[in-house]
TITOR-846425 format. One record per atom (N, C-alpha, C): residue in three letters; x, y, z. Coordinates in steps of 0.05 Angstrom, whole numbers, padded with zeros to 5 digits, always signed. Atoms other than C-alpha are relative to their C-alpha. Example, Ala and Ser with C-alpha at 12.3 -4.5 7.8 and 13.67 -1.06 7.14 Angstrom:
BEGIN
ALA+00018-00024+00000;ALA+00246-00090+00156;ALA+00018+00024+00000;SER-00016-00024-00001;SER+00273-00021+00143;SER-00015+00022+00014;
end
This chain:
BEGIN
UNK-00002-00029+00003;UNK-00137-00071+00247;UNK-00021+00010-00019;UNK+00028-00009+00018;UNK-00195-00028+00215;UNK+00010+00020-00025;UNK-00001-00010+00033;UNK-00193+00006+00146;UNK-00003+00029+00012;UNK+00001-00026-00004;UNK-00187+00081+00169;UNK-00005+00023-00019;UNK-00002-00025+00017;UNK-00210+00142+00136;UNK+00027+00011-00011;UNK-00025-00007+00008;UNK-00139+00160+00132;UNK+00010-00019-00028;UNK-00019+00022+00024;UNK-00114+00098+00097;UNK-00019+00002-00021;UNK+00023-00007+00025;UNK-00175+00103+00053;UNK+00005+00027-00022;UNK+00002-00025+00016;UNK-00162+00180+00031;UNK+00032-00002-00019;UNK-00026+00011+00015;UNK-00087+00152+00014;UNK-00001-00024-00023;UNK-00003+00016+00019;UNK-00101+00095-00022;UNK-00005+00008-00023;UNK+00018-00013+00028;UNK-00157+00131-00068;UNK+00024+00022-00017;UNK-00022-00012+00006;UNK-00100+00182-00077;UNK+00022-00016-00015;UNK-00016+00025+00007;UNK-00058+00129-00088;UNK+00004-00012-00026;UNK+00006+00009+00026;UNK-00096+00101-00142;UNK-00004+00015-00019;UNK-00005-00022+00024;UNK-00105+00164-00182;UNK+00019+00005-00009;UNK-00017-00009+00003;UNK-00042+00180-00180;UNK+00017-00025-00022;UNK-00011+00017+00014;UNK-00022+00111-00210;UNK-00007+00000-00025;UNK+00014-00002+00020;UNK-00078+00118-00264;UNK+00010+00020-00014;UNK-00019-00027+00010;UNK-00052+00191-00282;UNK+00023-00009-00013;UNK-00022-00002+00011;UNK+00019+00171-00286;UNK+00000-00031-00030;UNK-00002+00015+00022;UNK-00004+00108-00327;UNK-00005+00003-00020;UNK+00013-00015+00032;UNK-00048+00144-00382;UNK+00023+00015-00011;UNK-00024-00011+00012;UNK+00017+00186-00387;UNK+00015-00007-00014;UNK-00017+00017+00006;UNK+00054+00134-00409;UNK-00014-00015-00019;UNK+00006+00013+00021;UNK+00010+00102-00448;UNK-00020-00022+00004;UNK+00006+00018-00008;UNK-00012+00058-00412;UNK-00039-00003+00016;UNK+00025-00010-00004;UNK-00090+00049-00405;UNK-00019-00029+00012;UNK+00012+00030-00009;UNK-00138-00010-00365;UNK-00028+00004-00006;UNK+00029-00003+00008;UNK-00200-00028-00389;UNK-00012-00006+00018;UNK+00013-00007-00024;UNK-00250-00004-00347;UNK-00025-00019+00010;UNK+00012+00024-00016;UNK-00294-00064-00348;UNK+00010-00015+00014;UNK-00007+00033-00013;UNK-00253-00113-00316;UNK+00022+00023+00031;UNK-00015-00008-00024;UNK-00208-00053-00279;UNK-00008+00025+00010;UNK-00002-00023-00019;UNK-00241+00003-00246;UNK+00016+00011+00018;UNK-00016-00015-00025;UNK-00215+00051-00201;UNK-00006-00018+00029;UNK+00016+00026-00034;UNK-00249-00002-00134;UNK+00020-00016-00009;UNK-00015+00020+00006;UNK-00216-00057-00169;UNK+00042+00003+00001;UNK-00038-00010-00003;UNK-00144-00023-00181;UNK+00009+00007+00025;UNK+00000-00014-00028;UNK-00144+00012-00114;UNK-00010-00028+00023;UNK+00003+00023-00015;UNK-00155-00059-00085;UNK+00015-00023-00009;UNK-00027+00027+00010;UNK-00098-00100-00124;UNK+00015+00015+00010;UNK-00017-00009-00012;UNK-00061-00048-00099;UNK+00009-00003+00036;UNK-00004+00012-00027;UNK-00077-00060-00024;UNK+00000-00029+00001;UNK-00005+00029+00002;UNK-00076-00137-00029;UNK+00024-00015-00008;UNK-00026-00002+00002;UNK-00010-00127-00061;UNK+00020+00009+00023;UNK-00010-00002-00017;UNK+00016-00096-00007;UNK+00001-00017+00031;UNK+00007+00019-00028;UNK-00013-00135+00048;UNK+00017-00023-00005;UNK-00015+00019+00010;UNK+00013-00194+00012;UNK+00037+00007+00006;UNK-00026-00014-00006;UNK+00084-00153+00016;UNK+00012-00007+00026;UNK-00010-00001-00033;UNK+00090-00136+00088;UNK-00009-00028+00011;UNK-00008+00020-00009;UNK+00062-00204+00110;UNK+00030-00021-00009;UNK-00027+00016+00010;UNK+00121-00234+00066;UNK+00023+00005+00029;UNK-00023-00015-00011;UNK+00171-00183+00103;UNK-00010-00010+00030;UNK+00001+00010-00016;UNK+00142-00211+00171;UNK+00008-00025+00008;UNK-00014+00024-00017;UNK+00145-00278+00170;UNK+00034-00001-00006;UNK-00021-00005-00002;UNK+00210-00261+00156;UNK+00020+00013+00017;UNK-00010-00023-00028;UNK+00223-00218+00217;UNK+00009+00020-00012;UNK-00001-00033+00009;UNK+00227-00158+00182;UNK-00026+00021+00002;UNK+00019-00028-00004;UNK+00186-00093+00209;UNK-00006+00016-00021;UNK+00009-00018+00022;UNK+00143-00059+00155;UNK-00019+00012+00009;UNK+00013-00010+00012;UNK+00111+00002+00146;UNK+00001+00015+00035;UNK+00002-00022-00033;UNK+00085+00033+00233;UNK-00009-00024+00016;UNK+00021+00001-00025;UNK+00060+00020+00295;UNK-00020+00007+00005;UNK+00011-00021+00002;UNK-00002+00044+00296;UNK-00006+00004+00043;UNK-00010-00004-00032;UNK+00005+00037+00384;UNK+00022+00017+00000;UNK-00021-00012-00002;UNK+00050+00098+00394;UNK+00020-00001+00018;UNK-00014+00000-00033;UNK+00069+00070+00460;UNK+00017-00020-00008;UNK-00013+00013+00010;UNK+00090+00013+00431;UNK+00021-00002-00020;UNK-00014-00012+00011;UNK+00125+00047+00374;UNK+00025+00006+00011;UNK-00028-00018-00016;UNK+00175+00081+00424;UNK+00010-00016+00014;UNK-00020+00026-00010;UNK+00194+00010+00461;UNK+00015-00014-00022;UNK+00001+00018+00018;UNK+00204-00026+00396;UNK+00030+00014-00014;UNK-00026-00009+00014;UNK+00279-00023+00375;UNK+00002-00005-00031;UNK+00002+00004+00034;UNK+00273-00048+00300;UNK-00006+00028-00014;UNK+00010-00016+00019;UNK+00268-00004+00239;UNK-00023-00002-00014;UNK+00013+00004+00026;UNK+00216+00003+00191;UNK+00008-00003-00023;UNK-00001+00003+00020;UNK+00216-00017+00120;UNK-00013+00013-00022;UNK+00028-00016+00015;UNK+00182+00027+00068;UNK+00013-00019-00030;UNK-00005+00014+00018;UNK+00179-00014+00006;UNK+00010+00019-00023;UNK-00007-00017+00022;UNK+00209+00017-00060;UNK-00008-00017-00026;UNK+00004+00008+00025;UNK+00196+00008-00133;UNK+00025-00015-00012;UNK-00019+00007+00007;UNK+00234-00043-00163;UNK+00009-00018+00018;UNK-00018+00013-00030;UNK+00256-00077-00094;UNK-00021-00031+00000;
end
């Protein structure tokens, strides 16, 4: 599957929003070792890592991105939570 402008404008989002809520807190990464590229890419590798877990497990995470396929497919999705 290809890296989409979409998932791209979410992740970057993604990662600001993490950075934001972390400086709020206190919480600050030094920018040599963790840029925004770098954070915004432990974050997808983390996830990937995630949902393959939840697969070989036979558990459905996250879409379809086949909509046709979507609407045969009786399983749920899984949206991961904080903490879980």
């Amino acid at each position: 599957m290809n890296y989409t402008s979409q998932q791209r404008q979410y992740n970057n989002r993604l990662t600001e929003r993490l950075l934001e809520l972390a400086a709020r807190h206190g919480y600050v990464f030094d920018e040599e070792d963790f840029d925004f590229v770098t954070v915004r890419d432990r974050i997808r590798c983390y996830y990937k890592s995630y949902v393959q877990s939840k697969r070989k497990k036979g558990i459905k995470v996250g879409y379809a991105p086949d909509r046709k396929k979507a609407k045969k497919d009786e399983g749920e999705s899984v949206v991961p939570t904080v903490g879980a």
